[in-house]
C-alpha positions in Angstrom: -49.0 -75.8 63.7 -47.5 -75.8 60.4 -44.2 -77.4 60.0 -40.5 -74.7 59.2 -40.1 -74.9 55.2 -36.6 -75.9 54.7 -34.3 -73.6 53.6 -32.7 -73.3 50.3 -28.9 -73.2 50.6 -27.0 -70.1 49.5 -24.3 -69.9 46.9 -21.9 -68.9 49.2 -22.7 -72.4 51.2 -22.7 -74.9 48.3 -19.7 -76.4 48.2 -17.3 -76.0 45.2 -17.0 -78.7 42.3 -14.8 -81.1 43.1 -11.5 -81.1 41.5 -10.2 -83.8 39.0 -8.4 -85.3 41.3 -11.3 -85.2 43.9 -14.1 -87.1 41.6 -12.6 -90.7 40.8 -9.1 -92.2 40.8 -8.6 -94.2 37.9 -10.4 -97.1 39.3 -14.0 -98.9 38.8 -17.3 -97.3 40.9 -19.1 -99.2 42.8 -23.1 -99.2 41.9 -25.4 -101.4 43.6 -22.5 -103.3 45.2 -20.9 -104.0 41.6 -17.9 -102.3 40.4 -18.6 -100.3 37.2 -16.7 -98.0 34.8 -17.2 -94.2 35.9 -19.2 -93.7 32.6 -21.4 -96.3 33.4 -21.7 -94.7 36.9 -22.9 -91.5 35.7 -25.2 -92.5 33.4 -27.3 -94.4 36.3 -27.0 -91.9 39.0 -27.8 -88.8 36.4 -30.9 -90.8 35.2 -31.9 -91.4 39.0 -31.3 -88.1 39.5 -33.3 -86.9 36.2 -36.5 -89.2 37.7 -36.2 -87.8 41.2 -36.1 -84.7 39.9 -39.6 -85.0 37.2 -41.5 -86.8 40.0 -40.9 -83.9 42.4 -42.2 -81.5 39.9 -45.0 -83.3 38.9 -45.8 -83.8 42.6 -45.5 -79.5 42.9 -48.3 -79.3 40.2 -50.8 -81.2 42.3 -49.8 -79.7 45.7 -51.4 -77.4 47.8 -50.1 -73.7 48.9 -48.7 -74.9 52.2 -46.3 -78.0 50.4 -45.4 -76.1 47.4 -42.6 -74.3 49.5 -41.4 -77.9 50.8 -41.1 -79.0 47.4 -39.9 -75.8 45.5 -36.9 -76.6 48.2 -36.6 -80.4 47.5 -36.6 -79.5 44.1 -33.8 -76.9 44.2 -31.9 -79.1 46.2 -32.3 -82.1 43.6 -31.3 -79.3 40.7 -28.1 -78.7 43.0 -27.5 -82.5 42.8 -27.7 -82.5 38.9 -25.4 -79.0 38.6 -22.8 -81.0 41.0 -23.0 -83.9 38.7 -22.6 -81.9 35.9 -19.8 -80.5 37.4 -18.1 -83.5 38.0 -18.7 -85.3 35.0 -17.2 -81.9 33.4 -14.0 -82.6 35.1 -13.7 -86.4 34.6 -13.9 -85.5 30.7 -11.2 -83.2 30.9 -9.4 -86.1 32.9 -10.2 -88.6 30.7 -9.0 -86.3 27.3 -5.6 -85.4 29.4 -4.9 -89.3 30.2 -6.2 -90.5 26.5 -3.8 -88.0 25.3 -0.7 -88.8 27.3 -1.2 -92.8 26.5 -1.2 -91.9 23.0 1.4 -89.6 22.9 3.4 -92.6 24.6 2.4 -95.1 22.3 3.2 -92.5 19.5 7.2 -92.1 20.6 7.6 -96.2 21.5 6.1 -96.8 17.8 9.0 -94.3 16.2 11.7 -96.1 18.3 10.6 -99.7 18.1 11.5 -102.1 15.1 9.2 -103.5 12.7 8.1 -106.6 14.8 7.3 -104.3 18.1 6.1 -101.3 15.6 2.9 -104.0 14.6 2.3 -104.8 18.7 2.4 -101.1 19.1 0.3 -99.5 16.6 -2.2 -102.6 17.4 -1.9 -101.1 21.0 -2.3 -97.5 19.8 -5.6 -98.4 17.9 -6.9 -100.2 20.6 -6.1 -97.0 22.9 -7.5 -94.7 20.7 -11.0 -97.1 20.7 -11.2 -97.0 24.0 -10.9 -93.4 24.6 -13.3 -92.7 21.8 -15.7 -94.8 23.8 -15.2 -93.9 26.9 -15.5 -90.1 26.1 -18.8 -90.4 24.2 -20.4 -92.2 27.5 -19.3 -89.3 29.5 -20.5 -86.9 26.5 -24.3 -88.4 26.8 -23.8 -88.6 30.4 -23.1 -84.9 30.1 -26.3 -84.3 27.6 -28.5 -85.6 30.0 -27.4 -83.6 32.8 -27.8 -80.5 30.3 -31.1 -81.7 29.4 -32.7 -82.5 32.9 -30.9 -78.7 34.2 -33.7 -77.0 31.2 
């Protein structure tokens, strides 16, 4: 007796991308029992995800009839994974431009009130805010590329 195909969820019974607020607090993840930054977080789940996701369609090319609905379903679910990742790095970049913003914005208004000794402190502070932000929003733009590109 054949074994029930698994069935493929509906739209209706996804569940809807997490808000900005739901993803990550503004706190370190925790990969492999060591506490990482989020971009570095996505990057390793997205390519786990990327090589789940080619194995199981190479694995569909050399299956027979009866598993090639079991793995059309795996694989749907795994492209689910990737669209929810996608979904949540989407809203930790918006997250990260909003807070990048506000610190610099912050930084901007102390600087104009400060005198010349604090001004130095600050703009060294401002640069060093600005770096960080640059870097930490092109991590989550590759992270974003590769869920783009494993989606195709």
């Amino acid at each position: 007796m054949a074994s029930p195909v698994p069935r493929t969820l509906t739209a209706s019974e996804r569940r809807p991308p997490p808000s900005s607020e739901q993803v990550f607090c503004n706190t370190a993840c925790v990969l492999d029992g060591n506490p990482v930054a989020p971009e570095y977080y996505y990057e390793k789940q997205i390519a786990a995800d990327r090589e789940e996701l080619a194995a199981l369609e190479a694995e569909l090319k050399r299956a027979s009839a009866e598993r090639k609905a079991r793995l059309e379903a795996r694989i749907e679910d795994a492209r689910h994974k990737l669209r929810d990742k996608q979904d949540q790095l989407k809203a930790r970049i918006e997250s990260t431009k909003r807070e990048g913003d506000a610190k610099v914005k912050s930084l901007q208004q102390q600087v104009t009130a400060a005198r010349d000794e604090q001004k130095q402190r600050l703009e060294k502070r401002l640069a060093e805010v600005r770096a960080d932000y640059r870097e930490r929003s092109e991590k989550l733009h590759q992270a974003w590329e590769l869920t783009k590109s494993a989606l195709r």
